[in-house]
C-alpha distance (Angstrom), angle and dihedral (degrees) to the residues before:
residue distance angle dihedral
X1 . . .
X2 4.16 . .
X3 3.69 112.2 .
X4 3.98 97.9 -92.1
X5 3.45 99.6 39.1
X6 3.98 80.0 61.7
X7 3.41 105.0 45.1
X8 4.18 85.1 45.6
X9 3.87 85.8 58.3
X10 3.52 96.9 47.7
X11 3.60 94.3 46.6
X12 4.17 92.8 52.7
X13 3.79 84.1 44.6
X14 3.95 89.1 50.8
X15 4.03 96.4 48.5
X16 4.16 97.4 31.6
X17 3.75 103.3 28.5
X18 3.66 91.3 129.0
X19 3.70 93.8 53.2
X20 4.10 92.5 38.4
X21 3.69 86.5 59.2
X22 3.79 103.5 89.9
X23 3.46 93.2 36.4
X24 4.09 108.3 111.1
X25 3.88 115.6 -116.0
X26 3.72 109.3 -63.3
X27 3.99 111.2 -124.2
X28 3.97 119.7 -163.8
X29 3.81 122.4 -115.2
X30 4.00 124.2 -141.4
X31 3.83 100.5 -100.2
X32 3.76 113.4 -133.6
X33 3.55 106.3 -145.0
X34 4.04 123.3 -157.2
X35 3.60 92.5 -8.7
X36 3.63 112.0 131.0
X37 4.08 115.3 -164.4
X38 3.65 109.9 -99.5
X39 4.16 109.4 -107.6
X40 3.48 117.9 -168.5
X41 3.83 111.9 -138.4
X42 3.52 108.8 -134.0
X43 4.06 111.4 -174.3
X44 3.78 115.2 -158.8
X45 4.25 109.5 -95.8
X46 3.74 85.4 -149.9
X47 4.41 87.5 56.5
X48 3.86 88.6 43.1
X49 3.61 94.0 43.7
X50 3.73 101.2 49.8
X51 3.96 92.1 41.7
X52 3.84 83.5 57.2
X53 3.92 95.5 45.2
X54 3.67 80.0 51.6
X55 3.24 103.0 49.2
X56 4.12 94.1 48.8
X57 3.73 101.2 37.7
X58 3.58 95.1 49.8
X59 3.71 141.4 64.6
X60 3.29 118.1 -171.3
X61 3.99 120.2 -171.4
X62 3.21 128.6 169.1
X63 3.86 142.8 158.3
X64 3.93 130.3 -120.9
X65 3.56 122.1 -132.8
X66 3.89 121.6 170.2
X67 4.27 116.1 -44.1
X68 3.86 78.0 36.7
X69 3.79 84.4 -94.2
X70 3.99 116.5 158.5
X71 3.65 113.1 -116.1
X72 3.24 95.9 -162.5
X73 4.14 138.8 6.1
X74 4.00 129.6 -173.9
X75 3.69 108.1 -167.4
X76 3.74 121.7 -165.9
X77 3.70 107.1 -142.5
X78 3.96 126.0 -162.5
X79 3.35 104.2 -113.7
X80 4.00 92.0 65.0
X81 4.02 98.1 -96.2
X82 3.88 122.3 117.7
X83 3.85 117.3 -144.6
X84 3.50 115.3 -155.1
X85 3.62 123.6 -170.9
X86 3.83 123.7 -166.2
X87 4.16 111.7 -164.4
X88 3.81 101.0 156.5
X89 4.19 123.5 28.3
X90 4.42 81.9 -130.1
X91 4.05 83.3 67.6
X92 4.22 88.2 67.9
X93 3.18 101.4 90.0
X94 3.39 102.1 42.8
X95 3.71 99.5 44.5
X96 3.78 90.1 55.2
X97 3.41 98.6 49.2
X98 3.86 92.1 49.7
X99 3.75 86.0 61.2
X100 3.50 92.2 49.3
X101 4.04 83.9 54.9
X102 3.81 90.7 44.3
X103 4.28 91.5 50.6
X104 3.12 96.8 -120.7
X105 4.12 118.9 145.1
X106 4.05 97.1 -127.4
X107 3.55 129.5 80.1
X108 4.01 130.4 177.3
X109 3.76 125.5 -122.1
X110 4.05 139.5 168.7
X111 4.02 111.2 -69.2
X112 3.87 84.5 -151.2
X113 3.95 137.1 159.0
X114 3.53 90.1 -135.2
X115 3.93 103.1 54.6
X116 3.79 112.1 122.7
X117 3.96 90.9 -141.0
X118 3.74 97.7 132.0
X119 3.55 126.1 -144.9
X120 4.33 109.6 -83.5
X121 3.71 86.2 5.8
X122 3.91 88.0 124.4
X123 3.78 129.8 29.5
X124 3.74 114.0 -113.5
X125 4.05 117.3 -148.1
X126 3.24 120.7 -98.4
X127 4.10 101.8 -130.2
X128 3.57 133.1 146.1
X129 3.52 132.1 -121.5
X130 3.77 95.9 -90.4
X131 3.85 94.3 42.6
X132 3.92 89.9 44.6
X133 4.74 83.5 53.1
X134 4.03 90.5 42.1
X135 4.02 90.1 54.3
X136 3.84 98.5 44.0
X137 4.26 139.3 16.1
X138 3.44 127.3 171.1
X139 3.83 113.8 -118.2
X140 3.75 137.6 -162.8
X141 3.62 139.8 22.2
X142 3.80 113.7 -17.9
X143 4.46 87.9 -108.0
X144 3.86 89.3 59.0
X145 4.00 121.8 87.1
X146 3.85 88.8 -144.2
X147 4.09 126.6 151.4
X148 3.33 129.7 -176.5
X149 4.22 114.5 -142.3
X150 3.86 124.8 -162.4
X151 3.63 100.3 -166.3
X152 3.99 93.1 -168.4
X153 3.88 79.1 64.1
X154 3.91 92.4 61.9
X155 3.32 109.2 94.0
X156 4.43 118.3 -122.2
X157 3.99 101.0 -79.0
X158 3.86 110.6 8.8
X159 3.34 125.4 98.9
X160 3.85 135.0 -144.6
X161 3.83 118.0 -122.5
X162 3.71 117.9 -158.4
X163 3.88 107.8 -165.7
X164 3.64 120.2 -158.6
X165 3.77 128.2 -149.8
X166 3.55 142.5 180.0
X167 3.60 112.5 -121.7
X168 4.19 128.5 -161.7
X169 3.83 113.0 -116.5
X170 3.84 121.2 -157.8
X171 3.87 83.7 -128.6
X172 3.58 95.9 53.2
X173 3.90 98.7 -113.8
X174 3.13 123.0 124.3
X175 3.51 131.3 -101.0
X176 4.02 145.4 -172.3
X177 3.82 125.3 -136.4
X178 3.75 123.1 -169.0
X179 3.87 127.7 -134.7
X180 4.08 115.4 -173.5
X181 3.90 123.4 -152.3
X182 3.94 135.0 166.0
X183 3.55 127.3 -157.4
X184 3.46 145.6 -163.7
X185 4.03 110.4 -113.7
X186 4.25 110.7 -43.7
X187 4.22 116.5 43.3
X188 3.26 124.4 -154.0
X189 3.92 122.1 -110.8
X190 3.75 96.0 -124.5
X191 3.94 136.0 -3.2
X192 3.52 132.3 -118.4
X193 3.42 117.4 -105.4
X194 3.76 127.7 -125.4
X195 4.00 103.8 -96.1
X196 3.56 93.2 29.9
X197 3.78 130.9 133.2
């Protein structure tokens, strides 16, 4: 036995002799040192397999503006819909023209007082009610400008316009209100804004 090991056993034997005593002879085992038991790491298929659904059903683009915040994002989802989330009026542009990219028959402009669009200008579609809820929903919390887009709803040659606005917040921030439109062939670039000319 090494030197402490020793002078540990004659200690114990010293203090609890009396309760050592009916203990059977004590026989050394091979000490394994630095060997840690071999664990076999086992991730969760269900984890794996949803991060990879993830990852290949859905495209996620978005652009930075300052605080590395998104302005935008236009997420592809697996059922066939297209989410598109507006958080600052600089994310516009990019959002629509990721759609564009994507196929799909919407695209996102300026909701702004000042847009020449004139009245009858463009066609608006002629949907009903329940074609006009099939094509577009909002989504998310009620402080996110976020719509959800099911492109099979759109019918062949009209296209979805998403206009964004800057709204007023009691705390000052600002925020982004959606406005949805569909029409027949050409869209407009931007929409006029309530109160506008």
């Amino acid at each position: 036995m090494p030197r402490f090991e020793e002078r540990l056993w004659a200690e114990l034997v010293e203090q609890h002799g009396s309760l050592l005593a009916d203990v059977p002879p004590r026989t050394v085992a091979p000490v394994r040192r630095h060997v840690r038991p071999r664990r076999r790491r086992l991730v969760p298929v269900a984890a794996v397999g949803l991060a990879l659904a993830a990852g290949l059903a859905a495209i996620v683009i978005g652009l930075g503006s300052g605080g590395g915040t998104s302005a935008y994002a236009v997420l592809s989802n697996p059922d066939g819909t297209v989410s598109v989330t507006i958080k600052e009026l600089v994310g516009v542009r990019g959002a629509s023209e990721t759609l564009a990219s994507l196929g799909v028959p919407v695209r996102v402009v300026p909701s702004q007082r000042t847009c020449p669009t004139r009245p009858g200008q463009f066609k608006p579609a002629r949907l009903t009610a329940e074609q006009s809820q099939r094509i577009s929903t909002l989504a998310g919390p009620a402080d996110t400008a976020s719509v959800v887009i099911t492109p099979s709803a759109i019918p062949a040659g009209d296209t979805v316009v998403i206009g964004a606005r800057a709204l007023s917040s009691a705390a000052g921030l600002g925020a982004v209100g959606l406005e949805i439109a569909v029409y027949e062939g050409a869209a407009p670039t931007c929409l006029r804004a309530a109160g506008g000319d």
